[in-house]
C-alpha positions, 0 to 999 in steps of 0.5 A: 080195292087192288091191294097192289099199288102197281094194279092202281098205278097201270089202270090209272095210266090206262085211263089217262092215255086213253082220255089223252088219245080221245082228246086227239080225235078229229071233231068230226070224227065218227063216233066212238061205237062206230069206231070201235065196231069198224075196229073190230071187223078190222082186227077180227074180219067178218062175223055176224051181229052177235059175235060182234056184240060179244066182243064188244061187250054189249046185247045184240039189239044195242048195235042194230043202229050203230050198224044201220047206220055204218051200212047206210054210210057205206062203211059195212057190208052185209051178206048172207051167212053161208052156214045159217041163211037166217044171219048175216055176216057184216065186214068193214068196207074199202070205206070203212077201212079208210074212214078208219084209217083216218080215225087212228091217223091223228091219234097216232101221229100225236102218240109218235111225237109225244114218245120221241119227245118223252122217251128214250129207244129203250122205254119205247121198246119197254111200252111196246112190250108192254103193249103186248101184255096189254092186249093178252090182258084185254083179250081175257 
């Protein structure tokens, strides 16, 4: 248990705008694994399986429907890894990227609102900040 109040209080927060944020997601949404790999071919650009499966946590094996199933949708590309023909390098698609993009956008739109209802300027410019801490937190 954190002996810091603080660590309880942001991990909460954490949690609660996570859960908030999947609530706005479309009902015919990709699914969240989907999502999430597309996610990471998007901030990251093409890697092969494995490298995908280390940032997102998971064995390699665990993601070969998730991937066959965003190939056969058309929303990754494979090709031949120049360095290793054994591997494959996957990158998100023009699809991918608009499936994507179609995801965030309902997410995002209620994020926007729900800030200028609630905060001043000053405490969205402190969130985005915090955002930052956030992700160097993540990337550990």
């Amino acid at each position: 248990m954190p002996r810091d109040e603080n660590v309880r209080r942001i991990r909460s927060a954490v949690v609660r705008l996570s859960r908030r944020l999947r609530a706005e997601r479309p009902a015919d949404a990709l699914a969240p694994t989907k999502i999430s790999v597309l996610a990471q071919l998007w901030r990251n650009g093409e890697m092969c399986a494995g490298d995908l499966a280390d940032l997102e946590r998971i064995q390699p094996q665990s993601l070969t429907r998730t991937l066959a199933s965003l190939a056969a949708d058309g929303l990754i590309a494979r090709r031949p890894d120049p360095l290793d023909r054994r591997q494959a390098v996957i990158g998100i698609t023009e699809q991918g990227l608009a499936a994507l993009s179609e995801d965030m956008q309902a997410r995002e739109l209620w994020l926007a609102k729900a800030m200028d209802i609630r905060l001043s300027p000053a405490e969205r410019q402190l969130l985005a900040d915090a955002a930052e801490l956030m992700d160097r937190l993540a990337d550990d």
